[in-house]
Biopython code that builds the backbone (N, CA, C, O; Angstrom):
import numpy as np
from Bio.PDB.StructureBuilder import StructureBuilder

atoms = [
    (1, "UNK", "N", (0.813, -1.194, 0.000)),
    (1, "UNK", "CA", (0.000, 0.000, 0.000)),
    (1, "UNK", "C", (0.856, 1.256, 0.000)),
    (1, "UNK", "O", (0.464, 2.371, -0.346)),
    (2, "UNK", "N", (2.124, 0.926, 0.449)),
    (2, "UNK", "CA", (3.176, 2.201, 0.749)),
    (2, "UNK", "C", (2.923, 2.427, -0.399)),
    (2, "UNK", "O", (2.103, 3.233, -0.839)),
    (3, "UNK", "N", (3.903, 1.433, -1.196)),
    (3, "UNK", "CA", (4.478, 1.884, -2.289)),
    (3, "UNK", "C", (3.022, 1.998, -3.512)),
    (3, "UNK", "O", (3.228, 1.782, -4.707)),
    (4, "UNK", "N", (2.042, 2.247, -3.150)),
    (4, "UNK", "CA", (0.716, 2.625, -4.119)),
    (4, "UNK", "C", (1.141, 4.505, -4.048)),
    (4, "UNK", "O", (1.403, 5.287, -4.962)),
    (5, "UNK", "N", (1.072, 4.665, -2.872)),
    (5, "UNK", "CA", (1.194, 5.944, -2.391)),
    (5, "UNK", "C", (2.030, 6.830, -3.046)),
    (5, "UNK", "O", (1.685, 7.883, -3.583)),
    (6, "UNK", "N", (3.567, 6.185, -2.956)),
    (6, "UNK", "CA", (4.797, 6.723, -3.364)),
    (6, "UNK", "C", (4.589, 6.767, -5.043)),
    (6, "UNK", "O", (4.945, 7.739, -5.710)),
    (7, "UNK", "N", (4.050, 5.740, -5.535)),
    (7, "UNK", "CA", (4.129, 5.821, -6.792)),
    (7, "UNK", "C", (3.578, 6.820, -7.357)),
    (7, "UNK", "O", (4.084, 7.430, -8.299)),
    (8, "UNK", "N", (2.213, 7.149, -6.699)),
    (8, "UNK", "CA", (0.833, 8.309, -7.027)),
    (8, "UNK", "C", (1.848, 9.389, -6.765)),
    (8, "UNK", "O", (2.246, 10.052, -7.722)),
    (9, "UNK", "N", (2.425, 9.687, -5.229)),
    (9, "UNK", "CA", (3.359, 11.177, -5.222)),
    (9, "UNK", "C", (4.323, 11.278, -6.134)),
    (9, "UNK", "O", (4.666, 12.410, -6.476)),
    (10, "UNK", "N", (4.826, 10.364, -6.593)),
    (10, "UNK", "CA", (5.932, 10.367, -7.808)),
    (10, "UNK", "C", (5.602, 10.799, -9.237)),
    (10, "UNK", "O", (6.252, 11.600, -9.908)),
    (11, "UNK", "N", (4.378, 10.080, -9.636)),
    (11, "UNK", "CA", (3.545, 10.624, -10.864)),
    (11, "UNK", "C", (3.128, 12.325, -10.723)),
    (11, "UNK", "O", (3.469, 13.207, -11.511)),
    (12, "UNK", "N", (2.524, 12.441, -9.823)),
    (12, "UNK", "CA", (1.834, 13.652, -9.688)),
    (12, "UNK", "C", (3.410, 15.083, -8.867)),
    (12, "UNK", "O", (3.103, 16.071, -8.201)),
    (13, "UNK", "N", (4.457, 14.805, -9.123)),
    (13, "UNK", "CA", (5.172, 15.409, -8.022)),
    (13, "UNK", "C", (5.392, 17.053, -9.090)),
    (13, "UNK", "O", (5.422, 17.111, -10.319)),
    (14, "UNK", "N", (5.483, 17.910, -8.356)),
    (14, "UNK", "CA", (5.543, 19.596, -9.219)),
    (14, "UNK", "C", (6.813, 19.731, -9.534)),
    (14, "UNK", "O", (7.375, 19.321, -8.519)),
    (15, "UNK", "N", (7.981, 20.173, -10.603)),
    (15, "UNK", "CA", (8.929, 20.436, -11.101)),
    (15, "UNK", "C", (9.354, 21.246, -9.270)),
    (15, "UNK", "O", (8.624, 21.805, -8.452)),
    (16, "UNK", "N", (10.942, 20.906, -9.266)),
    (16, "UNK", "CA", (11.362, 22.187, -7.830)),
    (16, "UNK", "C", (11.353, 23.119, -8.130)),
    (16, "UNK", "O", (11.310, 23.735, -7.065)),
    (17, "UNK", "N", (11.363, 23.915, -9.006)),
    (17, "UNK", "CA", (11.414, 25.573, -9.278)),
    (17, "UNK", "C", (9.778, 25.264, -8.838)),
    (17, "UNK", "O", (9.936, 25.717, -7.704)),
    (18, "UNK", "N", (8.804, 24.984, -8.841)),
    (18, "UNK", "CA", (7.803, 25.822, -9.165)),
    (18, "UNK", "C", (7.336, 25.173, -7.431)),
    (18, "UNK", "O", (6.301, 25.619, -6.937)),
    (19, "UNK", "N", (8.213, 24.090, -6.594)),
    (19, "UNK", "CA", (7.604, 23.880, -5.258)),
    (19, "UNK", "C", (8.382, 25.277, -4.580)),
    (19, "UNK", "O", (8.020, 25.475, -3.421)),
    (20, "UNK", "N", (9.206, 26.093, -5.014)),
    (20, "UNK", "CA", (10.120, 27.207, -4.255)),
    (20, "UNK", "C", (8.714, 28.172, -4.028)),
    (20, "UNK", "O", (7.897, 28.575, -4.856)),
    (21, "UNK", "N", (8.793, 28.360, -2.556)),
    (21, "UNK", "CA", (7.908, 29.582, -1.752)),
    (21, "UNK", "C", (8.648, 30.612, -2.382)),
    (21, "UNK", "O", (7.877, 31.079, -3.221)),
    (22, "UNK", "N", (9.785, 31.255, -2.437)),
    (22, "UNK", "CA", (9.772, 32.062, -2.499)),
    (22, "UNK", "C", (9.857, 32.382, -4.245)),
    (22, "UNK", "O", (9.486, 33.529, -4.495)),
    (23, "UNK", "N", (10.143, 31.831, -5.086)),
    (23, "UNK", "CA", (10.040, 32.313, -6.549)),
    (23, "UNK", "C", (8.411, 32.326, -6.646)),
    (23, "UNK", "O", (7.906, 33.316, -7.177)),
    (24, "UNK", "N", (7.534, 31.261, -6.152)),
    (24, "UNK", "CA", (6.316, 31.863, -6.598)),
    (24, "UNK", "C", (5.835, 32.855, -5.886)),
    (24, "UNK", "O", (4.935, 33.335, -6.574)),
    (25, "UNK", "N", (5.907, 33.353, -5.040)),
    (25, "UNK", "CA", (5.772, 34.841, -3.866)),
    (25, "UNK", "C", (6.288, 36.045, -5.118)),
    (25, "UNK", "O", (5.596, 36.922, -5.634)),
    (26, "UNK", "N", (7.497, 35.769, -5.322)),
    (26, "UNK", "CA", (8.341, 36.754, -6.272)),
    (26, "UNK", "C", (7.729, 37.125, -7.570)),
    (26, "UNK", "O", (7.590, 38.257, -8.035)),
    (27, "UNK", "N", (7.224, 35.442, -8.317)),
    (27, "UNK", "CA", (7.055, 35.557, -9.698)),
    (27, "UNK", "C", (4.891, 36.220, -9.348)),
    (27, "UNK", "O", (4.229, 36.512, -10.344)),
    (28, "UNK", "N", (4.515, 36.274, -8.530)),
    (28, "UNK", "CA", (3.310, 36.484, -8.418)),
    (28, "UNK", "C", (3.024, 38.464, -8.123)),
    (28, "UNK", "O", (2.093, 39.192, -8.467)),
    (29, "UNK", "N", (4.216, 38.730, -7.408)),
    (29, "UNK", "CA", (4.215, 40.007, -7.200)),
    (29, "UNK", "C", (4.898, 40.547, -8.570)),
    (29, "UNK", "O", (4.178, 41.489, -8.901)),
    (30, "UNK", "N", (5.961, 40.408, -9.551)),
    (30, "UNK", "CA", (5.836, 40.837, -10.752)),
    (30, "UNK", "C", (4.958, 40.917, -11.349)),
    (30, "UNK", "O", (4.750, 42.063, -11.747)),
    (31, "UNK", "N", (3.995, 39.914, -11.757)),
    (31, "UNK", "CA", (2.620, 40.253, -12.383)),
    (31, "UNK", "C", (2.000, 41.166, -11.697)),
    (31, "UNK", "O", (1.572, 42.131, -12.330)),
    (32, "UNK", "N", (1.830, 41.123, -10.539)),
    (32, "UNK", "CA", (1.036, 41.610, -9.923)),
    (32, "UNK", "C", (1.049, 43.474, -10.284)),
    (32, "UNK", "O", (0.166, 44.320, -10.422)),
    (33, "UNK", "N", (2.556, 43.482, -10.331)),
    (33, "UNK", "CA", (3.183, 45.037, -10.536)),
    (33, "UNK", "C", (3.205, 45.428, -11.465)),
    (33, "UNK", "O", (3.232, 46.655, -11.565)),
    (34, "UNK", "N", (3.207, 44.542, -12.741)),
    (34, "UNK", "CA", (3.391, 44.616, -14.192)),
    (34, "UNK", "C", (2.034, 45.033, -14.633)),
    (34, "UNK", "O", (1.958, 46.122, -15.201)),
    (35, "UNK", "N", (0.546, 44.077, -14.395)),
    (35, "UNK", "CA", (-0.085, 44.226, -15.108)),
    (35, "UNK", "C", (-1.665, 44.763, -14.204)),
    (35, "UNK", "O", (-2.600, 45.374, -14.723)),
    (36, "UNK", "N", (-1.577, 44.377, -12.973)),
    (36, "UNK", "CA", (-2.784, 44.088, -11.864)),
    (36, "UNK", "C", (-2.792, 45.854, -11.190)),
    (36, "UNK", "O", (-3.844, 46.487, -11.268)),
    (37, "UNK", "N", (-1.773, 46.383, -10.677)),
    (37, "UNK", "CA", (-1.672, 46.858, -9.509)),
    (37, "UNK", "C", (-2.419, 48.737, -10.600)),
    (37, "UNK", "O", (-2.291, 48.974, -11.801)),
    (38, "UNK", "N", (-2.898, 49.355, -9.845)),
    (38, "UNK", "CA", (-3.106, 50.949, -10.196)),
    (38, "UNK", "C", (-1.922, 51.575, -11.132)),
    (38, "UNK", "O", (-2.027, 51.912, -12.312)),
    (39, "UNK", "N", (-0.865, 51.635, -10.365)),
    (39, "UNK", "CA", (0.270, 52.134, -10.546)),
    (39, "UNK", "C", (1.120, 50.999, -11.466)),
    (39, "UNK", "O", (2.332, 50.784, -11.445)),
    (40, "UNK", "N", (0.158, 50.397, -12.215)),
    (40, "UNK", "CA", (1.612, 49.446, -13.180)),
    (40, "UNK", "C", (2.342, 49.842, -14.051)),
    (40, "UNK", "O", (2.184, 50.984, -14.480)),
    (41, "UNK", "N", (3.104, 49.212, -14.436)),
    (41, "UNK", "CA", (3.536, 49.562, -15.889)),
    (41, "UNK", "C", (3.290, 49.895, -17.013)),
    (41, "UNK", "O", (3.924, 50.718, -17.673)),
    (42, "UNK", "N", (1.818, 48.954, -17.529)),
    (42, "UNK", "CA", (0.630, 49.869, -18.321)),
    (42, "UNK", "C", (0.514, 51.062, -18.199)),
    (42, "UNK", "O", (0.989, 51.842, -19.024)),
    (43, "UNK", "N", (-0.143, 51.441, -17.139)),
    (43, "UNK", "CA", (-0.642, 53.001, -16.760)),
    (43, "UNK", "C", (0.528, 53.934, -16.712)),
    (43, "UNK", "O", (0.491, 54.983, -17.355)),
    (44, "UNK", "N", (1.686, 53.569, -15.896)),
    (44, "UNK", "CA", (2.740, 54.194, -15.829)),
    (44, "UNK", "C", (3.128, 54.901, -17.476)),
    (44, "UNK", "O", (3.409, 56.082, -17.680)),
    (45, "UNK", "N", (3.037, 53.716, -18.592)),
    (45, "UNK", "CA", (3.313, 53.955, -20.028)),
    (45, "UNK", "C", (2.219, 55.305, -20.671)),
    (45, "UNK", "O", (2.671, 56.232, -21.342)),
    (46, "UNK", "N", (0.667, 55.160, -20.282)),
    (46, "UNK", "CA", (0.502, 55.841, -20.587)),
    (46, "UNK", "C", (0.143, 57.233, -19.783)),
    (46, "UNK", "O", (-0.758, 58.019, -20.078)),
    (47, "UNK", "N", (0.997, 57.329, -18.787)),
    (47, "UNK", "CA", (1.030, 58.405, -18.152)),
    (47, "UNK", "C", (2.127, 59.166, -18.380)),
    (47, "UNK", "O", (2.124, 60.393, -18.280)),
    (48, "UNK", "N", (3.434, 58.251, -18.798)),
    (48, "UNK", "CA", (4.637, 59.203, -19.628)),
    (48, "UNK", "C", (4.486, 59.974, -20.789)),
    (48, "UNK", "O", (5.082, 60.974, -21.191)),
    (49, "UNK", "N", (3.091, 58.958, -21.481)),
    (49, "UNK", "CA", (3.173, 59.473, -22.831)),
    (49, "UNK", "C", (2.162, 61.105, -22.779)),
    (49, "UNK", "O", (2.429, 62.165, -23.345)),
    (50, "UNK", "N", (0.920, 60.752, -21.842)),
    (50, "UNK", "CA", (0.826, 62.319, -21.530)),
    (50, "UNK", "C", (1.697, 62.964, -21.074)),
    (50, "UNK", "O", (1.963, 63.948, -21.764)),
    (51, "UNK", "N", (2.460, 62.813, -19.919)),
    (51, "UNK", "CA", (3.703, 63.892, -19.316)),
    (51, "UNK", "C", (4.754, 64.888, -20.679)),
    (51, "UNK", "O", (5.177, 66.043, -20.726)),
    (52, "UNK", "N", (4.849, 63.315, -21.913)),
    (52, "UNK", "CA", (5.482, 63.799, -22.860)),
    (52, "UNK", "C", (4.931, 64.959, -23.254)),
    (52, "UNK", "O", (5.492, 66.049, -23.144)),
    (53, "UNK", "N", (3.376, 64.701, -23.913)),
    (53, "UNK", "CA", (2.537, 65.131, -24.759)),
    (53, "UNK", "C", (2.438, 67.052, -23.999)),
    (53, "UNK", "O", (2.352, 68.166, -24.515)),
    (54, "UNK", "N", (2.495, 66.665, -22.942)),
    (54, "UNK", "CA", (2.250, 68.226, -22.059)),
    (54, "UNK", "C", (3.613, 69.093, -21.919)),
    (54, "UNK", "O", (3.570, 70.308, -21.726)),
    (55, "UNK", "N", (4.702, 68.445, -22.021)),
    (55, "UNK", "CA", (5.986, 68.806, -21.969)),
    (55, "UNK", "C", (6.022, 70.089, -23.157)),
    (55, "UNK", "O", (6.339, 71.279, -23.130)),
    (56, "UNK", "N", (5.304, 68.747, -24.615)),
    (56, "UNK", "CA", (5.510, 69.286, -25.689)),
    (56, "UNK", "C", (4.798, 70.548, -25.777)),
    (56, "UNK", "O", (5.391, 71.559, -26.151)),
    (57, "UNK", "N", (3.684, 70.562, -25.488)),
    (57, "UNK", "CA", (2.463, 71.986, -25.438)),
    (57, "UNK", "C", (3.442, 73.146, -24.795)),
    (57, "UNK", "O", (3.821, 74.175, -25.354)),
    (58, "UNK", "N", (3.713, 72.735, -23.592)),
    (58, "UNK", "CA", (4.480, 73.696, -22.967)),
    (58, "UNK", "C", (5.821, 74.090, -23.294)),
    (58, "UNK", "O", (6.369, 74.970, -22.631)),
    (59, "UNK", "N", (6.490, 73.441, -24.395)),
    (59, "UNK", "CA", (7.504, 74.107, -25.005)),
    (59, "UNK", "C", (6.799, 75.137, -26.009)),
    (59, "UNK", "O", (7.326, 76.230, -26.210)),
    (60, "UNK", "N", (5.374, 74.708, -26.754)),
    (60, "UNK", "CA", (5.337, 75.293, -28.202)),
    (60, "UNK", "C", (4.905, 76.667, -27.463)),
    (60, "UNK", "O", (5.356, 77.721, -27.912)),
    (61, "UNK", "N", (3.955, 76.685, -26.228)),
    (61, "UNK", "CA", (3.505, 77.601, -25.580)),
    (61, "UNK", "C", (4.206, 79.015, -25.541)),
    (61, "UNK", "O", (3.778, 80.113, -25.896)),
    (62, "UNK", "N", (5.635, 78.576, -24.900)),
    (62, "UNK", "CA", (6.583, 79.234, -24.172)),
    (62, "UNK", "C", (7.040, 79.627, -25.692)),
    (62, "UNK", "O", (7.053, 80.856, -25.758)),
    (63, "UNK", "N", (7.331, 79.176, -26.645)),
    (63, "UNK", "CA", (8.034, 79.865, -27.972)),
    (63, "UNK", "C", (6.713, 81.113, -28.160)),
    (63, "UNK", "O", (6.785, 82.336, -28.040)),
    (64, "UNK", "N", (5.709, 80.356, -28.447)),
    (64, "UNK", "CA", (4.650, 81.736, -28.469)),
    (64, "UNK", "C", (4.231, 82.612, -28.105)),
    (64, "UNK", "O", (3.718, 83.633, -28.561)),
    (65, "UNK", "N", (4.616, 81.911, -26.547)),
    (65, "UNK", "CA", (4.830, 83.673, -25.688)),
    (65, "UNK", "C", (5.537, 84.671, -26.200)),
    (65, "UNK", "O", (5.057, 85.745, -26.560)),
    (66, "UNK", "N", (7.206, 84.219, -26.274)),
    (66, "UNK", "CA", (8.441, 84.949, -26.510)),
    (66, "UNK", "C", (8.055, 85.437, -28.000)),
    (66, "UNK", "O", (8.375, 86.601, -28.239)),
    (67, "UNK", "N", (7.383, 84.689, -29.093)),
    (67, "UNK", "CA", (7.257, 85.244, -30.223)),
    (67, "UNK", "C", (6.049, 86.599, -30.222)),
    (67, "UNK", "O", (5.969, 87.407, -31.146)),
    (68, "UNK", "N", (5.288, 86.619, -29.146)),
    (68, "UNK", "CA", (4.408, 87.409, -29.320)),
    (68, "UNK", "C", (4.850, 88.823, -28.047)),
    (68, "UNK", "O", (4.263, 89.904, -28.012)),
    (69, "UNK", "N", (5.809, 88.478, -27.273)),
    (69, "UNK", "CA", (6.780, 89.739, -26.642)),
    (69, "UNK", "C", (7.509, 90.458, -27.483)),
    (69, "UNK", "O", (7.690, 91.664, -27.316)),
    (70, "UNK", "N", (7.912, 89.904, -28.296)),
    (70, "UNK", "CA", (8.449, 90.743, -29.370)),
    (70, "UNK", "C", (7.615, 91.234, -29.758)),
    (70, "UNK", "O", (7.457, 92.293, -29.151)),
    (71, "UNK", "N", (6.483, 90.993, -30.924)),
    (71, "UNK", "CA", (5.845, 91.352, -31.336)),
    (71, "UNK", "C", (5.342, 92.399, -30.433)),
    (71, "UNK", "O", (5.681, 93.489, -30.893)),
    (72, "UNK", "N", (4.732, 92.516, -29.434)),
    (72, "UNK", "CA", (4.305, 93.550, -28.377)),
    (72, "UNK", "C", (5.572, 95.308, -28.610)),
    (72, "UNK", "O", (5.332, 96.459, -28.974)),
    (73, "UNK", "N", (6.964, 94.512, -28.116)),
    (73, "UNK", "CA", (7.845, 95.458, -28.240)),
    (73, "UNK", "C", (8.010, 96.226, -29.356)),
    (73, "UNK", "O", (8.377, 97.401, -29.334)),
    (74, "UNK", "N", (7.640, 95.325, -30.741)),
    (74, "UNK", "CA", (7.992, 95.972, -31.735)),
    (74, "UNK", "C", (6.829, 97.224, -32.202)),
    (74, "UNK", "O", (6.969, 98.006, -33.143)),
    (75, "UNK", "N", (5.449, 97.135, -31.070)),
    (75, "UNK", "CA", (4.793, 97.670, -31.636)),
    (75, "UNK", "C", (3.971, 99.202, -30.927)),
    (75, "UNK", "O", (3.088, 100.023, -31.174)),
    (76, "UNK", "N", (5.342, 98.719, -29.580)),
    (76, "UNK", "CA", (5.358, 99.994, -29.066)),
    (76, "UNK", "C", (5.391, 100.868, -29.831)),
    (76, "UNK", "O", (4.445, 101.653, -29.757)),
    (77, "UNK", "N", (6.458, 101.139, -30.894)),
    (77, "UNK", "CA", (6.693, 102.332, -31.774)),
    (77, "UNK", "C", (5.575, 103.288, -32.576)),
    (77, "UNK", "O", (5.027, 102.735, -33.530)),
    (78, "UNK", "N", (5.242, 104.461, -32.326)),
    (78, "UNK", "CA", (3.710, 104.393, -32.794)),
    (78, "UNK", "C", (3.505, 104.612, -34.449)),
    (78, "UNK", "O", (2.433, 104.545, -35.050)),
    (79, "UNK", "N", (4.750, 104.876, -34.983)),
    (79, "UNK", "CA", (4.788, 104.083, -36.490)),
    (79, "UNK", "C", (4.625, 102.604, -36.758)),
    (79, "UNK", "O", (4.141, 102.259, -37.836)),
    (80, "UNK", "N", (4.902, 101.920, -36.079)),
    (80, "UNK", "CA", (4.521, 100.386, -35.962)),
    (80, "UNK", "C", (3.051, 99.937, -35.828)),
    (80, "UNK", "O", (2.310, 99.156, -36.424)),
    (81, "UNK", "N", (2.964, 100.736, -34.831)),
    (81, "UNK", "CA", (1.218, 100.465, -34.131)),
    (81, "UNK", "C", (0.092, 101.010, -35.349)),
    (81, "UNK", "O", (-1.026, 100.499, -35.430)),
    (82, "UNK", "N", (0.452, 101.879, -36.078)),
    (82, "UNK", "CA", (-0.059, 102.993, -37.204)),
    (82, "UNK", "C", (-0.658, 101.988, -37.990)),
    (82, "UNK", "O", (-1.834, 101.661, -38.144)),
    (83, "UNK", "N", (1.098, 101.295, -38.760)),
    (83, "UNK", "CA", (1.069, 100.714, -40.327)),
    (83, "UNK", "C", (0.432, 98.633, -39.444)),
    (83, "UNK", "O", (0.073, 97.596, -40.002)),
    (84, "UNK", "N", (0.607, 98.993, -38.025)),
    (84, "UNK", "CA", (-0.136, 97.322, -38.264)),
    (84, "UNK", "C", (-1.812, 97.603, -38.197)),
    (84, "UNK", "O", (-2.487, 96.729, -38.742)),
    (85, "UNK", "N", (-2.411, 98.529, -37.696)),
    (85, "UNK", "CA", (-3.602, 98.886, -37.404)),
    (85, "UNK", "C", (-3.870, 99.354, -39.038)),
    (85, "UNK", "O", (-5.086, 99.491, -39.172)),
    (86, "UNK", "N", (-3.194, 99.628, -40.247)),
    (86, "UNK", "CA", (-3.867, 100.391, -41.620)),
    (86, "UNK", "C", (-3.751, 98.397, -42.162)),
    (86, "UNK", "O", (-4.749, 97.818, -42.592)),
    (87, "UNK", "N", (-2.757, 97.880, -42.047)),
    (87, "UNK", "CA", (-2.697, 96.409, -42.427)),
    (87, "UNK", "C", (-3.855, 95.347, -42.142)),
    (87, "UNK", "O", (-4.439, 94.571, -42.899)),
    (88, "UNK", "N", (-3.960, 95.567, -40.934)),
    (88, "UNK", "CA", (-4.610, 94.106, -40.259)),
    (88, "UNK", "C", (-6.377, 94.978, -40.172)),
    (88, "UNK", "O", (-7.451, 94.516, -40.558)),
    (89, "UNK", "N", (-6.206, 95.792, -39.784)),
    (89, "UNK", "CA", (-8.007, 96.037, -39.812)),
    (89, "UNK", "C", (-8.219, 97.442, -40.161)),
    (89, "UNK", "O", (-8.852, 98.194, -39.419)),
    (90, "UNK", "N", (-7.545, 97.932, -41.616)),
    (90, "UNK", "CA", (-8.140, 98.912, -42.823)),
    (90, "UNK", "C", (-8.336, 100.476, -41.619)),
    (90, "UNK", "O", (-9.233, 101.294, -41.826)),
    (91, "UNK", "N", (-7.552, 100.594, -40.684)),
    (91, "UNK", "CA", (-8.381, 101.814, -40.580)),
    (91, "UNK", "C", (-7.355, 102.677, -40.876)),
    (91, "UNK", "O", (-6.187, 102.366, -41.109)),
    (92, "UNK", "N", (-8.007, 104.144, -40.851)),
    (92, "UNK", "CA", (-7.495, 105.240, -41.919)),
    (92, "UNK", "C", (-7.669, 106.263, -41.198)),
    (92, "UNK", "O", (-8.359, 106.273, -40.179)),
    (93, "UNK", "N", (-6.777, 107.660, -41.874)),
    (93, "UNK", "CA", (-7.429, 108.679, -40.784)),
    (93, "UNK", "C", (-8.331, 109.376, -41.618)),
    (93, "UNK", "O", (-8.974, 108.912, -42.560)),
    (94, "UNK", "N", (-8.317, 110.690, -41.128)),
    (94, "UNK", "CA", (-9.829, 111.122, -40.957)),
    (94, "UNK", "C", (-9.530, 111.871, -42.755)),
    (94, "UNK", "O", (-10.620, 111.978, -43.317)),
    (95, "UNK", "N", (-8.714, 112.208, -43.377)),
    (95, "UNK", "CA", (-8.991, 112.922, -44.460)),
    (95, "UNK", "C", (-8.341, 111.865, -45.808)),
    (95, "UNK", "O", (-7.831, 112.227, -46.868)),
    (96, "UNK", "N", (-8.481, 111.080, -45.515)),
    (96, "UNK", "CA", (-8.200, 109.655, -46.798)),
    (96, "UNK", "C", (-8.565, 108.663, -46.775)),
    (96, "UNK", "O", (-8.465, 108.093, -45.688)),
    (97, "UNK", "N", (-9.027, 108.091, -47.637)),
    (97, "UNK", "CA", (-9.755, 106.881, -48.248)),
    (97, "UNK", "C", (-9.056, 105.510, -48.457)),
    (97, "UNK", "O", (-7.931, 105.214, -48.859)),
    (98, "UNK", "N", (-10.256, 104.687, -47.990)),
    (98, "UNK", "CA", (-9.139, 103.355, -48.554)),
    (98, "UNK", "C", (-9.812, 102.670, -49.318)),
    (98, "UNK", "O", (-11.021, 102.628, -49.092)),
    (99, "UNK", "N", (-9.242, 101.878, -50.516)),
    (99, "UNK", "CA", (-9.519, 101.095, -51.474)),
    (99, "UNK", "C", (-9.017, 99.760, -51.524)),
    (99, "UNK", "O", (-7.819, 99.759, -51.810)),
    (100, "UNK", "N", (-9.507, 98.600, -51.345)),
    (100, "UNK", "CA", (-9.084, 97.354, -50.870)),
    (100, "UNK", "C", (-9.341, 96.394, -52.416)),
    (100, "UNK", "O", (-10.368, 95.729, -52.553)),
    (101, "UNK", "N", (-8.634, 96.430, -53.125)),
    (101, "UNK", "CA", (-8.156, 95.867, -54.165)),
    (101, "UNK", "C", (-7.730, 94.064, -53.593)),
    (101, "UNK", "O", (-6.864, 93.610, -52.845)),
    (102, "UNK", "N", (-9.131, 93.295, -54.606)),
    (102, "UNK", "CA", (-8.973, 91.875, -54.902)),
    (102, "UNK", "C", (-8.545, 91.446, -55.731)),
    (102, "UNK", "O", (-8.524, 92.191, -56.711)),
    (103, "UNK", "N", (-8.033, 90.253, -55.893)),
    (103, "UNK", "CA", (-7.772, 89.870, -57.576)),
    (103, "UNK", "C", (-8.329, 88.002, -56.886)),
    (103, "UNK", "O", (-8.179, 87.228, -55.940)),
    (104, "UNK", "N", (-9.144, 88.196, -58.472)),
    (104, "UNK", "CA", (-9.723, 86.650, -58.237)),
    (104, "UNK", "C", (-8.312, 85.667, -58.874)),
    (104, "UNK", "O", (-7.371, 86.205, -59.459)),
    (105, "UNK", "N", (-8.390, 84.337, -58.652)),
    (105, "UNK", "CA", (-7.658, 83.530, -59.100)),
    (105, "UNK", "C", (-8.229, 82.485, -59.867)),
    (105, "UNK", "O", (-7.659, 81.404, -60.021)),
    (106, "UNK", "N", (-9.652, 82.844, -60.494)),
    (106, "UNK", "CA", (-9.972, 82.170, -61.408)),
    (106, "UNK", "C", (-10.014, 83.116, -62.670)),
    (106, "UNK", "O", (-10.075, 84.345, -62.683)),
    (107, "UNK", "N", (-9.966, 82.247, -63.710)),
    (107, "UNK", "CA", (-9.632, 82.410, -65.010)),
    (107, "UNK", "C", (-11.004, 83.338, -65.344)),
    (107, "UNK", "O", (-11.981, 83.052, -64.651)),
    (108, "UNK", "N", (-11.192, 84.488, -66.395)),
    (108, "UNK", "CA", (-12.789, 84.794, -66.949)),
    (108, "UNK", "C", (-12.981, 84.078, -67.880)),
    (108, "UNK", "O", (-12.125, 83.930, -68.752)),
    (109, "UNK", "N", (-14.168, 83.463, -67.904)),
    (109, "UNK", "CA", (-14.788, 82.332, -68.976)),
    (109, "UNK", "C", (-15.151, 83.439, -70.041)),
    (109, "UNK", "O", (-15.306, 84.643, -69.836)),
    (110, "UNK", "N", (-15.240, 82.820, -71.099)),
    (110, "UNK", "CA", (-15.493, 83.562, -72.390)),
    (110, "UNK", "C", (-17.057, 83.426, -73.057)),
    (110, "UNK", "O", (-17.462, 82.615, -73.890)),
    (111, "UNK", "N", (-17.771, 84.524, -72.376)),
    (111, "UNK", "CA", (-19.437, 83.945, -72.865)),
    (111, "UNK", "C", (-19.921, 84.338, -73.959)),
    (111, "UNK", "O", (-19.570, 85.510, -74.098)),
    (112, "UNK", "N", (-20.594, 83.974, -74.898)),
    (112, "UNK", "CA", (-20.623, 84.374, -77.032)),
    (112, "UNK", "C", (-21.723, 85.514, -76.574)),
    (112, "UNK", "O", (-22.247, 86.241, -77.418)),
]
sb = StructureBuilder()
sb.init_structure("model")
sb.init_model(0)
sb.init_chain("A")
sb.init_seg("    ")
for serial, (resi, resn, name, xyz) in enumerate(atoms, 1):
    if name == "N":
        sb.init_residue(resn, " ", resi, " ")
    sb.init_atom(name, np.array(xyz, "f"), 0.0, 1.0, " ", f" {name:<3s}", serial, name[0])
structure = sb.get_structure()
């Protein structure tokens, strides 16, 4: 009857790596960290890729600031302020006219 026993524990016995307490403790908390936990590696991935993504905004930001300080400075000058105000929104002074000249970019058809 022993040896019924021994034979059954012998058939059925688990590889030793996988009877080790402590590699399966170990190999259970990697998953656990990798794929299970809030803070995994998943999330972690796509939380760099926003951190990236905001990094980037806040560089283009900061160029647009500095590009539009200039612009500010340059327009202190009140010849500056004049010819961007007759440019960007047509106004004029009080004893001359303005004429805002289009040109189409289609061809004139030829009608008989």
């Amino acid at each position: 009857m022993d040896e019924e026993i021994e034979k059954k524990k012998r058939k059925f016995q688990f590889p030793a790596l996988l009877r080790n307490r402590f590699l399966l403790v170990g190999l259970f908390f990697i998953i656990w960290m990798l794929f299970i936990d809030n803070y995994s590696f998943l999330e972690h991935r796509v939380l760099n890729k926003i951190t990236k993504d905001l990094e980037d905004n806040k560089a283009y930001f900061q160029d647009e600031i500095l590009r539009d300080q200039k612009a500010v400075k340059r327009l202190k000058n009140g010849e500056a302020t004049e010819k961007y105000a007759r440019e960007q929104y047509y106004m004029k002074r009080d004893n001359e006219d303005i004429y805002i000249i289009e040109f189409d970019s289609l061809t004139p058809v030829n009608t008989p």
